[in-house]
C-alpha positions as CSV (number, residue, x, y, z in Angstrom):
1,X,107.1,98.5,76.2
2,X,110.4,96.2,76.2
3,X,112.4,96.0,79.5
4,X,115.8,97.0,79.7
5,X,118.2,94.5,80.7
6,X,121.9,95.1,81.6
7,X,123.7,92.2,83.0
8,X,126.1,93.3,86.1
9,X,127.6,89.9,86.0
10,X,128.9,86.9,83.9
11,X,127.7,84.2,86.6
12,X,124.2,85.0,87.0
13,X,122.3,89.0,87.7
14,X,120.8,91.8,85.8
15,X,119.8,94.9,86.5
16,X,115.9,95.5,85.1
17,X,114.7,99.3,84.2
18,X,111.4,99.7,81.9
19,X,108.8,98.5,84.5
20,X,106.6,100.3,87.4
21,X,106.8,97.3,90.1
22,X,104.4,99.2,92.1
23,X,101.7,98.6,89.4
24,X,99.7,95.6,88.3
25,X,101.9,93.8,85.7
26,X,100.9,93.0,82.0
27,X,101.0,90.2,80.4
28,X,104.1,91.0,78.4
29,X,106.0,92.2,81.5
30,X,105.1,89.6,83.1
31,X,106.3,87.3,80.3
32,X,110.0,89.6,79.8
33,X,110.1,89.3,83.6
34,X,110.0,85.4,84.1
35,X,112.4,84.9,80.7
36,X,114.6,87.4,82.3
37,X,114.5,85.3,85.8
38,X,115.3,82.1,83.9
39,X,117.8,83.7,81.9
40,X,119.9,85.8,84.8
41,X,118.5,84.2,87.7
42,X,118.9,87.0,90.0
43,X,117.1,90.9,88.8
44,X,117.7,94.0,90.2
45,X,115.3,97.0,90.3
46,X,116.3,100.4,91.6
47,X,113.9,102.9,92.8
48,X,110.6,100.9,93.2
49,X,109.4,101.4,96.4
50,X,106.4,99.0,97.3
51,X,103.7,98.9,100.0
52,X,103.4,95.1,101.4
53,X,100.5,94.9,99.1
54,X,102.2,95.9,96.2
55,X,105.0,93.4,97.3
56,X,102.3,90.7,97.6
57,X,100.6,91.6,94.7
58,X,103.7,91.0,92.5
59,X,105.2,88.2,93.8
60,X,101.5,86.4,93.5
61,X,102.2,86.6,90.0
62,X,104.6,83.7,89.8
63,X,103.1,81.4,92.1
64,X,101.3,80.8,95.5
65,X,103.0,82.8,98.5
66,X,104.5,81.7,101.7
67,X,104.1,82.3,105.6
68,X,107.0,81.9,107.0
69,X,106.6,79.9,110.4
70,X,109.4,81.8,112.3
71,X,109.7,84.9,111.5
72,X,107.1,88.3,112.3
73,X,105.4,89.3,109.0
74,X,103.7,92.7,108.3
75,X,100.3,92.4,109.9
76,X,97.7,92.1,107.7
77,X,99.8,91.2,104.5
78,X,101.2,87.5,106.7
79,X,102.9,86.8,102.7
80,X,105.5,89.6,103.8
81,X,107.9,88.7,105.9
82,X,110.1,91.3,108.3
83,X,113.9,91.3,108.4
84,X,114.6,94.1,111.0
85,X,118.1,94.1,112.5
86,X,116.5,95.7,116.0
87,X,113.9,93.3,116.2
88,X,115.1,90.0,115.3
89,X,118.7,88.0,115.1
90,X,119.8,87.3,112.0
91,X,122.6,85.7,112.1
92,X,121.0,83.3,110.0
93,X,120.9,85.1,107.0
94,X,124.8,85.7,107.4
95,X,125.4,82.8,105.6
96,X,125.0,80.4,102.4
97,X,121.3,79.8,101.8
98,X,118.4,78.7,99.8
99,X,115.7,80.2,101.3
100,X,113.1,77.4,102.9
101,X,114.8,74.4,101.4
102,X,113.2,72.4,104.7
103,X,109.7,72.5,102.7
104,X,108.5,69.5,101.0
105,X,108.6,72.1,97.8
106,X,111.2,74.6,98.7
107,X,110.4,78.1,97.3
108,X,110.9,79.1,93.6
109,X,111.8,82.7,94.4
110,X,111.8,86.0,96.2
111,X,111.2,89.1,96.5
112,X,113.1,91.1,98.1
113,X,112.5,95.0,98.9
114,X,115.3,97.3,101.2
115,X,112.8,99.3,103.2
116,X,115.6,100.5,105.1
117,X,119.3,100.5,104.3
118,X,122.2,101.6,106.0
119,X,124.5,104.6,104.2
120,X,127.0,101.5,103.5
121,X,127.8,98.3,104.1
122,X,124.6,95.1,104.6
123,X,125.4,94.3,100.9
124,X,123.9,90.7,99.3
125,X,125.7,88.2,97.8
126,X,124.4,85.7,95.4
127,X,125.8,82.5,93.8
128,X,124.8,80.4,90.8
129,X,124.6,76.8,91.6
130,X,124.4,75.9,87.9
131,X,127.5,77.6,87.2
132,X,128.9,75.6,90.2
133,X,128.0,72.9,89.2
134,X,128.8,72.7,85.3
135,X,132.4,73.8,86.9
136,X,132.6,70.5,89.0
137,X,134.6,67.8,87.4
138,X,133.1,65.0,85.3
139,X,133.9,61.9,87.9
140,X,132.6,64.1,90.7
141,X,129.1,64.5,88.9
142,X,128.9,61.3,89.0
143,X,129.4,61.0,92.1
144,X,127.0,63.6,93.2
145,X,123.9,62.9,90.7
146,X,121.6,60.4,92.1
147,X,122.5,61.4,95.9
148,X,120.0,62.9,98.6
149,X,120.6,65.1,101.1
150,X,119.0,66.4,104.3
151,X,117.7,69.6,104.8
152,X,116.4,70.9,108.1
153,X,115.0,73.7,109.5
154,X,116.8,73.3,113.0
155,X,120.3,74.2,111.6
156,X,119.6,77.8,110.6
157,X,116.5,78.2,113.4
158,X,117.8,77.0,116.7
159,X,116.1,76.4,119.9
160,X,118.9,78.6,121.7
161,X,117.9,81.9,119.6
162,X,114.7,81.9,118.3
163,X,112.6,80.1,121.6
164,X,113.2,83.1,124.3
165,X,110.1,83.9,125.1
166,X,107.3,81.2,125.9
167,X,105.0,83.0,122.8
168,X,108.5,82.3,121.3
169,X,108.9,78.5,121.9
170,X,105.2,77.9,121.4
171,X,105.8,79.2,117.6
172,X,108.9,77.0,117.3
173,X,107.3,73.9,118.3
174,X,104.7,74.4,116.3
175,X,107.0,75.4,113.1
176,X,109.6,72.1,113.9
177,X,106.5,69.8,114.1
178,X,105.0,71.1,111.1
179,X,108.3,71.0,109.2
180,X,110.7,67.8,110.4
181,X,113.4,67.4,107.9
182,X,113.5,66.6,104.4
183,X,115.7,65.1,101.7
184,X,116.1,66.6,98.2
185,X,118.4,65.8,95.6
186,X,122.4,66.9,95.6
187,X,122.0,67.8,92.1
188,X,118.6,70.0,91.4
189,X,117.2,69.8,87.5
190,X,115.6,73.0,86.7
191,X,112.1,72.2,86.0
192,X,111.6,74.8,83.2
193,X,115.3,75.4,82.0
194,X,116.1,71.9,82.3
195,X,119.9,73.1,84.0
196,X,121.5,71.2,86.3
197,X,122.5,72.9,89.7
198,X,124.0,72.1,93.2
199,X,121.2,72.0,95.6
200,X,123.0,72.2,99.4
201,X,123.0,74.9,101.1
202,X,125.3,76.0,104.3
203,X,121.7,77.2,106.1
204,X,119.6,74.2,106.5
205,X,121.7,70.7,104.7
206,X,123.2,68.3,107.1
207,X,123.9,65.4,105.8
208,X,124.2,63.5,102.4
209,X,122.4,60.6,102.8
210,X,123.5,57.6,101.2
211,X,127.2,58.4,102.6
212,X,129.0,57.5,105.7
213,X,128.6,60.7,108.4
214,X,132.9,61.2,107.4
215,X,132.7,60.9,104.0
216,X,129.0,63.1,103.8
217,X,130.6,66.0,105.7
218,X,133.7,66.0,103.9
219,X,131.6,66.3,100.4
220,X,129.7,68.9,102.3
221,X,132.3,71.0,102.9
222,X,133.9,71.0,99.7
223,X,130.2,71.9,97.9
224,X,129.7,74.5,100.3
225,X,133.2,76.1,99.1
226,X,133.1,75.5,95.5
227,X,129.5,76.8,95.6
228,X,130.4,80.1,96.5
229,X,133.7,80.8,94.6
230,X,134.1,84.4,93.4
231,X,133.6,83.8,89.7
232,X,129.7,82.2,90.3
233,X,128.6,85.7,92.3
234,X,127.4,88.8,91.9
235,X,127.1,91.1,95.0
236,X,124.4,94.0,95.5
237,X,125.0,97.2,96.8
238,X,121.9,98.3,98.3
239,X,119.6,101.4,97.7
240,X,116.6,102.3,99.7
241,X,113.7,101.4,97.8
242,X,115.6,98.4,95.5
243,X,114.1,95.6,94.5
244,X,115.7,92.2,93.9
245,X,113.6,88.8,92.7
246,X,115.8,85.8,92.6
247,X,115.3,82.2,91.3
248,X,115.8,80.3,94.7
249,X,115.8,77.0,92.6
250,X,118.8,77.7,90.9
251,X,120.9,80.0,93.3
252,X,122.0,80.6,97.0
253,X,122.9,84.3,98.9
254,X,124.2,85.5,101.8
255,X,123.1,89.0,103.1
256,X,126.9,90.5,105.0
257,X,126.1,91.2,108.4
258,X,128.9,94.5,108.7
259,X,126.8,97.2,109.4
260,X,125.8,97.1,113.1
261,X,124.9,98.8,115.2
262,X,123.2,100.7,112.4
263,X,119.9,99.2,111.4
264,X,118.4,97.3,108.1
265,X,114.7,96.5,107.6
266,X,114.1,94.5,104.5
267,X,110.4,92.5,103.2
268,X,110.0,89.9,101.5
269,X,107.4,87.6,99.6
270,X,108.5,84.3,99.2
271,X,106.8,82.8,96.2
272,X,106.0,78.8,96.7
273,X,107.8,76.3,94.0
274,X,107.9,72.5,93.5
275,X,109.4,69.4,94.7
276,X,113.1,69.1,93.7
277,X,113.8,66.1,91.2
């Protein structure tokens, strides 16, 4: 049976209805769902609720899975991460991201289920850096292509908030010495579609390398605000129970932090990608 795909935005986004996430996926879902991910970057699901295993289960379809080395994951299903306003600070999340661009080979996408929403408000953005960067101007291509830039786990993890507790700061020590910083490329080639996109992030980049520290934060900036102009967005308004799987080589997000003191529990399986070229 044929998905149904309704776009919700020019930039990137579709909303997906047709499919049973909860239930082993055939080969020709499987196939509809990854041409849908290449071709929208960003699908939403409404009404799929998903046990971790289920979660793990279909994010393993599209690649390895990742344990993330700060925050708690469901016990015994480590691929599922917990993002639970009453147990941990996310402030981190509050802003521009790629999720895990510190790793050698950052992820390729996620999976994200809203366990626990509240009535209004705690909505996700999401930005296309392909659009953003086909909008760039052609000198400042140029410019860009061929540069490296930093990306480190420090920036969005920091001692101050996330090393409390000596259990705490034995984790973090553990996670900085197992992931020091990286460099990837300013400008990210798709390795399937081939597109060109932005890839610097508010969350974890810190420098472009090759640059003077002046003249790399000044580019910085104006990346991380062209990046996330209106017309390369689509924003989510979540349900309990939705789904959302994005394409974390070719976008960024930004989950709004307005809804405290009310609560928001979401999971996520991270699925593993490949070195940025």
């Amino acid at each position: 049976m044929s998905l149904h795909i309704t776009p919700v935005s020019p930039a990137l986004g579709a909303r997906i209805e047709g499919v049973d996430l909860s239930q082993p996926l055939s080969a020709a879902h499987h196939a509809q769902l990854h041409q849908a991910l290449l071709d929208h970057q960003v699908l939403f699901f409404r009404n799929q609720p998903l046990t971790p295993a289920q979660q793990a289960r279909l994010a393993a379809h599209f690649g390895d899975l990742h344990i993330h080395p700060i925050y708690p994951n469901v016990p015994g299903q480590p691929e599922v991460l917990i993002l639970d306003t009453a147990v941990t600070d996310l402030r981190d999340n509050a802003l521009w991201h790629s999720d895990v661009s510190f790793l050698e080979t950052p992820a390729l996408g996620a999976i994200l289920s809203a366990r626990q929403v509240p009535p209004y408000g705690g909505d996700t953005l999401w930005a296309s850096s392909s659009a953003a960067y086909e909008a760039l101007s052609e000198p400042l291509k140029r410019l860009l292509d061929g540069l490296s830039a930093t990306h480190d786990l420090n920036k969005s993890f920091p001692e101050s908030r996330f090393a409390i507790t000596e259990q705490d700061k034995a984790r973090f020590e553990d996670a900085k010495r197992r992931h020091p910083p990286r460099s990837h490329p300013v400008v990210r080639t798709h390795p399937v579609t081939g597109r060109k996109g932005l890839f610097v992030n508010e969350g974890f980049t810190t420098r472009i390398n090759e640059l003077p520290d002046a003249e790399s934060d000044a580019i910085l900036k104006l990346l991380f605000s062209h990046s996330t102009q209106p017309q390369f967005t689509v924003r989510w308004q979540w349900q309990q129970d939705d789904v959302a799987f994005w394409d974390n080589r070719i976008t960024q997000h930004f989950a709004i932090d307005d809804y405290s003191p009310q609560r928001r529990i979401m999971h996520r399986a991270t699925v593993l990608g490949d070195a940025p070229y």
